[in-house]
N, C-alpha and C positions, 0 to 999 in steps of 0.2 A: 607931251601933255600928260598930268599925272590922269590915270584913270580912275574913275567913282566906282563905290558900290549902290548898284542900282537900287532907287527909291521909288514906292509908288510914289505919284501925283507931285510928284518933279517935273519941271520941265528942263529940256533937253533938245541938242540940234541934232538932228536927223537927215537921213540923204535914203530914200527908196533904190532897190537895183530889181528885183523882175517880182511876177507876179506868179503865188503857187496857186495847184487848185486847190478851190472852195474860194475864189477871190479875193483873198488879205495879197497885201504886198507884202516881201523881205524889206524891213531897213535897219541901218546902223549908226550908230552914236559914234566918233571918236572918245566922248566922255566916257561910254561905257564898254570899253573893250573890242570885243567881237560878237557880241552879245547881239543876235539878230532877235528884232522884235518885229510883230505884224502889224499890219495897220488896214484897214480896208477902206476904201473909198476915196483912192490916193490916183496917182499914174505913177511909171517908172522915171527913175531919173530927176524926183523931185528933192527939193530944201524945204525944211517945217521945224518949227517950234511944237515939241510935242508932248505929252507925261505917257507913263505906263501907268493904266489901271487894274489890270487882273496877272495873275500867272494862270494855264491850266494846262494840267497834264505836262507840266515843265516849258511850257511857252508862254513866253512875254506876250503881250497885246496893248496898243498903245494908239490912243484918240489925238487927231490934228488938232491945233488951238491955234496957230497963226504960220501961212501958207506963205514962203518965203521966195520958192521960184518954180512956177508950176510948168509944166509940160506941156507947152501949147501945141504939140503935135499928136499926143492922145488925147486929151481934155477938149470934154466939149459940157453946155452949159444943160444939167437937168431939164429933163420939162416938167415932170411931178413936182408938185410942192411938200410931197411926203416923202422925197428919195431919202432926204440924211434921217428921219424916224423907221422909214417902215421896214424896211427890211426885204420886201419883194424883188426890189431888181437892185443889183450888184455894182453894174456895168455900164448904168443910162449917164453917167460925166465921160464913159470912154469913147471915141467915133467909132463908129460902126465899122469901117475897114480895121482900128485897130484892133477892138476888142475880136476878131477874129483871126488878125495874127497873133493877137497872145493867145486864145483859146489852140491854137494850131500850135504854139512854142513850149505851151504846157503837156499836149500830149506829144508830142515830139521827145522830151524831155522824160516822159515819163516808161515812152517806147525810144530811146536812142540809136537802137540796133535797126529800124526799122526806117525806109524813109513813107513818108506821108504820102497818100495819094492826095486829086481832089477833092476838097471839100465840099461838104452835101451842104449847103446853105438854106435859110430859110426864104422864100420868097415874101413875107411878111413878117415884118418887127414889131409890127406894133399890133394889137388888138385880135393874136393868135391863141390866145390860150382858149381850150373848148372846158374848161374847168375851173370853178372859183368855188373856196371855204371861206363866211367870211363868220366871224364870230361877235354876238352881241353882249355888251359892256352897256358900261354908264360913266360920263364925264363926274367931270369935278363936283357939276353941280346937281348929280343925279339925275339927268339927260340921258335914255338910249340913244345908245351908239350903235351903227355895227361897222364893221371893220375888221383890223387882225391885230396879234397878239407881235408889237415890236421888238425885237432882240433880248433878247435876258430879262423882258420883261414879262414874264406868262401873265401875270393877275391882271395886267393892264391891257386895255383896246383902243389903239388910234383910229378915230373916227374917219376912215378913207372916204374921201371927196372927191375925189378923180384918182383913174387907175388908166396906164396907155395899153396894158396888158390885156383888158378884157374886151371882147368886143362889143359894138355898141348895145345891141339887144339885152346882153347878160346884164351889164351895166344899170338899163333900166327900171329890169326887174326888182336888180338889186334896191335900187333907190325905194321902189314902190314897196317893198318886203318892211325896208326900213321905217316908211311913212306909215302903213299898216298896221305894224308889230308897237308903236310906238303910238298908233292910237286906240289899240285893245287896251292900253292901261295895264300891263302886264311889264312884269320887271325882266331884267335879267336873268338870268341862273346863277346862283354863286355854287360854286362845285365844290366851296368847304362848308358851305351851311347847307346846302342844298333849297335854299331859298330863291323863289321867282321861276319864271318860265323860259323864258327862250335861251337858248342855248348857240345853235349855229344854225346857219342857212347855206346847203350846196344846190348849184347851178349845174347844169352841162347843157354847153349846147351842140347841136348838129350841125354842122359849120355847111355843109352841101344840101341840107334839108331845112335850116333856118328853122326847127324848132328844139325847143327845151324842156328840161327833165326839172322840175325843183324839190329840192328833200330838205327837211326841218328835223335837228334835233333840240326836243323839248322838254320838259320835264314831264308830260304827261300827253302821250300823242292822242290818247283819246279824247280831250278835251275840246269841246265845239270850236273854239276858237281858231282849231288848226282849219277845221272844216267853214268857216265865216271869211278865214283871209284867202283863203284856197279860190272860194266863190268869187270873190274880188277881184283875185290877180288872174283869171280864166277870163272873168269880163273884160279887164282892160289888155290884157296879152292871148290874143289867142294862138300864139304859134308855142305856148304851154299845153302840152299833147300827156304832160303827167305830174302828183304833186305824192309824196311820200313824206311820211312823217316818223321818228323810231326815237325811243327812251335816251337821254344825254345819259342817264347813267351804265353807266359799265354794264355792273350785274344784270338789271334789267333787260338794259340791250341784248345781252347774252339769251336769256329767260327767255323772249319772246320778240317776235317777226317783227318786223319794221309792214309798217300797214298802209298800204296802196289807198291814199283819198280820193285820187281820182286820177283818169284817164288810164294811161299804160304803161309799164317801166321801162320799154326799149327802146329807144335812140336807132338810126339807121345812118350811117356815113357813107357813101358810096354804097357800095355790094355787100357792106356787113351789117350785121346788127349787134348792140349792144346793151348792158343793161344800165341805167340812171345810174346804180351804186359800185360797177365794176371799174377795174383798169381799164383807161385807153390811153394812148400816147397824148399827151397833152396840147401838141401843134399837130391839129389838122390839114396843114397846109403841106407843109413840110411830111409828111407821111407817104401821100402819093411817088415822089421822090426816092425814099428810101425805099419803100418797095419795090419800085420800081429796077433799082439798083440792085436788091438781095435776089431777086427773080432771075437776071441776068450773070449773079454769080453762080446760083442753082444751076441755071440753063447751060448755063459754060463746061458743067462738069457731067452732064448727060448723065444724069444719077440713076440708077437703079430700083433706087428704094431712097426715100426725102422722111429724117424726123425732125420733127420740132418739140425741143423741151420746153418748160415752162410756156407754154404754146398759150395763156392768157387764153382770148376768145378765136384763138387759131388764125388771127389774121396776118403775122409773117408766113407761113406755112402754106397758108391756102392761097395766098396773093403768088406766091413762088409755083405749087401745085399748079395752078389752072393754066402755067404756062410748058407744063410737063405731063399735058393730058395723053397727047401721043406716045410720050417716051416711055413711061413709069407703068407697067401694066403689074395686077397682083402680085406678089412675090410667095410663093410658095402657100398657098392657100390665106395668106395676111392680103392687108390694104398695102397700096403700094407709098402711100403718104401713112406716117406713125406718128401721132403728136403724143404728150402729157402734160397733163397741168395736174395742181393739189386740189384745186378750187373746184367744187362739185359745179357748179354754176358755169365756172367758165369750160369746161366738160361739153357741158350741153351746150352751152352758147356757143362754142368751137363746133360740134358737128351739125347745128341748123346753120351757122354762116358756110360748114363745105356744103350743105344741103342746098342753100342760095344759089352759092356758085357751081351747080352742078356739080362739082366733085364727087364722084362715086366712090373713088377708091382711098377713102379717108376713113381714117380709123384714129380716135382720142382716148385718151385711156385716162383713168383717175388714178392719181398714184402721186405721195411726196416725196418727189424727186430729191429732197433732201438725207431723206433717213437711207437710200439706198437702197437695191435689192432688184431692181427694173432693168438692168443691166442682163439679167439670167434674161427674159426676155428676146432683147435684141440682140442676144450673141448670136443667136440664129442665122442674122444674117450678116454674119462676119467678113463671109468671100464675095459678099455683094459692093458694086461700086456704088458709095452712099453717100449722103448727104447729111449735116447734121446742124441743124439752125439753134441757137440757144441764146434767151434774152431774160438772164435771171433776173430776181429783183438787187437791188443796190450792193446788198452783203454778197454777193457773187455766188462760185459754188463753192460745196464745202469737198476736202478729201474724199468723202463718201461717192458724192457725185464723180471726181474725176474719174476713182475708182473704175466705177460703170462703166463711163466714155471708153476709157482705155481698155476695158476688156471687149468691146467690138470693134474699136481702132474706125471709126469713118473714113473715108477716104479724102473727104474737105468737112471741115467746120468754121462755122458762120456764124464769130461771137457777137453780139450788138450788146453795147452794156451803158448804164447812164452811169458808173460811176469808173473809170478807167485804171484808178486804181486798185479796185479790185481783180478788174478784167485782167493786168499785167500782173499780177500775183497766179490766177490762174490759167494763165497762156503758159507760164515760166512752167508751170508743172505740167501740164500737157506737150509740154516741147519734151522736158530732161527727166519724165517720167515719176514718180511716187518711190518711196523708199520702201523695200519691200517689211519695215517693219512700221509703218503706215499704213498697207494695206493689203497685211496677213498672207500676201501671194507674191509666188516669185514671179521675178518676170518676163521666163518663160513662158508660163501659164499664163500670162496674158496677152501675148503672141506680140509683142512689144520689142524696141530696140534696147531696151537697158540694160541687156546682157551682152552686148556688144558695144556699149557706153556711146551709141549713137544716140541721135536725135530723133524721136518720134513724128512732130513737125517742122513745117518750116512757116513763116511768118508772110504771107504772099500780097496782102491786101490790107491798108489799115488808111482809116478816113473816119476824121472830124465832123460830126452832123452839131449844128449849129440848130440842135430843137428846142434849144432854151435861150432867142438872142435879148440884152442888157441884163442878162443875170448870166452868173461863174458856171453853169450848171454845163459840162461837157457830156453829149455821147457820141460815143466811137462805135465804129463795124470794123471788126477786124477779118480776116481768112486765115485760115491755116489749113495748108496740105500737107498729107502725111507723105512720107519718105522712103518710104517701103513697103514692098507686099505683104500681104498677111495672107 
């Protein structure tokens, strides 16, 4: 068959083969070569009539038009009536056993050296998230909306009507924010005119305390209005324990404090506390779990000294900690638990959550673990048997960071990361070490095997957490033990 040069908004027969992460499938045309194009919201192994609409970054991308012979062993039927616009879940046409063999095939695939342990799964699918941003628009016919901004469409807001993601409480609020906001007679915000009011509305709730936190970004948070709908939604929800309001614009926001209308900004899940506008993992359910499991890798290695990087509100660390009360006694005039975070806030929020759990020997330290330099620190305790927990955000660590690690060598570390490919970028360098003209030191001086072209770590533990189930969204907990004394 002679082969084409490929055309946008052609159509074309196509055939899917696996699925990468971020959810698009691989498929190929015999029309066009070997020209692999993505497509999402497909299964494996299917026939379609298809066109390409975009290239980016040297990748094809290409929308179904007519489904030729579908996968009736992954494929199952939506229940949102918003899956093909909105963009939130990924995954809700694939069954729920499969989309957690492909979530398992993809990091497999992206760790090949490694075999998979089992998978930390979520105990709820549906109506798990303790988090919702929903953002206010206007229809066609200049109707508030709210809702969220659909795929490559930022200026536009699909009026969400039902969501399986939210639990029912958050849901309602939502609706009533909606009813509210749209009877103040108050517009939208357009963020290029800077014209009208409302901007977004965040939720969080306390999935074990059944109450919530709501924040408004507005165009003017001082304005009664924030404080009329606040009155409102107290009277008909009272399991709303706080309401915060902060400037939609940038500079402003920056300028000046986001201002407490009422009640208090902490959250409590279990034995932590948190605050309305920080990090927390987004399945609640699914948390207990994992702890559960990182506590037990801790415990396993009868650590001497426990740290935790990016330590958020200290709650890997301290859930690990309170089961190494016995073991872990001061270490040389320091705490025998070290955390850090950059976040001044989650600083303090990390030492009243060890303060909750009794932990005494907890010590958080302010410091951007990125720029480097906290490493002179913990060299200290180099010959101690250590533990090293780390759960950066998505961009992973940078050289700088490795740097550090490697100069006091842990004795296990305990990666948990939500985006896996970055986490496999940085394992590879913590295994085969940093080039000493990456990181100005020989590596000698960092008491490391790369002078002997050995391996630093080894790969002991790696497992799939399924805390994003119908959406592509992978995290992994990896282990790594080190391979030699230092």
């Amino acid at each position: 068959m002679t082969k084409q040069k490929i055309e946008f908004n052609q159509e074309y027969k196509f055939k899917t083969s696996k699925f990468i992460y971020g959810g698009a499938c691989l498929a190929h045309s015999d029309e066009l070569d070997k020209t692999t194009i993505l497509f999402e919201k497909v299964a494996e192994n299917e026939e379609f009539i298809g066109e390409i609409y975009r290239k980016k970054k040297g990748v094809y991308w290409g929308k179904v038009k007519e489904l030729i012979r579908e996968n009736a062993e992954q494929r199952t039927q939506p229940k949102c009536k918003h899956y093909h616009e909105c963009g939130g879940c990924s995954f809700q046409h694939i069954k729920e056993s499969e989309e957690i063999k492909i979530k398992e095939k993809i990091l497999q695939e992206i760790f090949p050296e490694v075999e998979l342990g089992e998978s930390i799964l979520s105990p709820n699918r549906e109506k798990y998230r303790n988090k919702c941003e929903f953002t206010f628009g206007h229809d066609k016919d200049g109707v508030l909306v709210l809702g969220l901004h659909p795929p490559e469409r930022y200026f536009e807001v699909l009026d969400i009507q039902e969501c399986y993601l939210l639990p029912d409480l958050m849901w309602q609020i939502l609706q009533e924010v909606k009813k509210l906001a749209s009877e103040s007679g108050l517009k939208a915000l357009n963020d290029l005119t800077q014209e009208g009011f409302w901007s977004t509305v965040t939720i969080r709730q306390s999935i074990s305390e059944n109450q919530c936190f709501v924040f408004f970004r507005v165009k003017n948070p001082l304005d009664s209005t924030i404080h009329q709908i606040t009155k409102n939604l107290i009277e008909k929800f009272p399991e709303i324990i706080g309401v915060g309001a902060g400037y939609a614009d940038k500079k402003l926001a920056n300028e000046h404090k986001n201002i407490l209308v009422y009640g208090k900004e902490y959250l409590e899940e279990g034995d932590f506390q948190y605050h309305g506008e920080s990090f927390f993992q987004i399945n609640s359910y699914i948390l207990p779990i994992v702890l559960k499991q990182i506590a037990e890798l801790v415990e396993e290695l009868e650590p001497e000294i426990l740290f935790d990087l990016f330590c958020g509100m200290g709650i890997l660390g301290i859930y690990a900690g309170k089961h190494l009360q016995n073991i872990i006694p001061p270490v040389k005039g320091a705490r025998g638990f070290i955390a850090a975070e950059a976040d001044e806030l989650g600083c303090i929020l990390a030492r009243k959550n060890a303060e909750i759990n009794n932990l005494n020997n907890y010590e958080c330290k302010h410091m951007n673990l990125y720029k480097g330099g906290w490493g002179n620190e913990f060299i200290q305790y180099k010959n101690q048997q250590s533990c090293l927990i780390i759960d950066p955000p998505r961009a992973g660590l940078t050289k700088k960071t490795i740097k550090q690690i490697l100069k006091f060598m842990p004795s296990r570390i305990i990666y948990m990361s939500c985006n896996p490919t970055t986490q496999k970028r940085d394992i590879d360098l913590l295994i085969d070490g940093l080039e000493e003209s990456d990181i100005n030191l020989s590596a000698t001086s960092l008491g490391t095997a790369q002078a002997r072209g050995d391996k630093n770590y080894k790969i002991s533990n790696l497992q799939m957490i399924d805390m994003f189930p119908q959406t592509f969204h992978i995290e992994s907990l990896s282990v790594l033990d080190r391979l030699f004394a230092v």
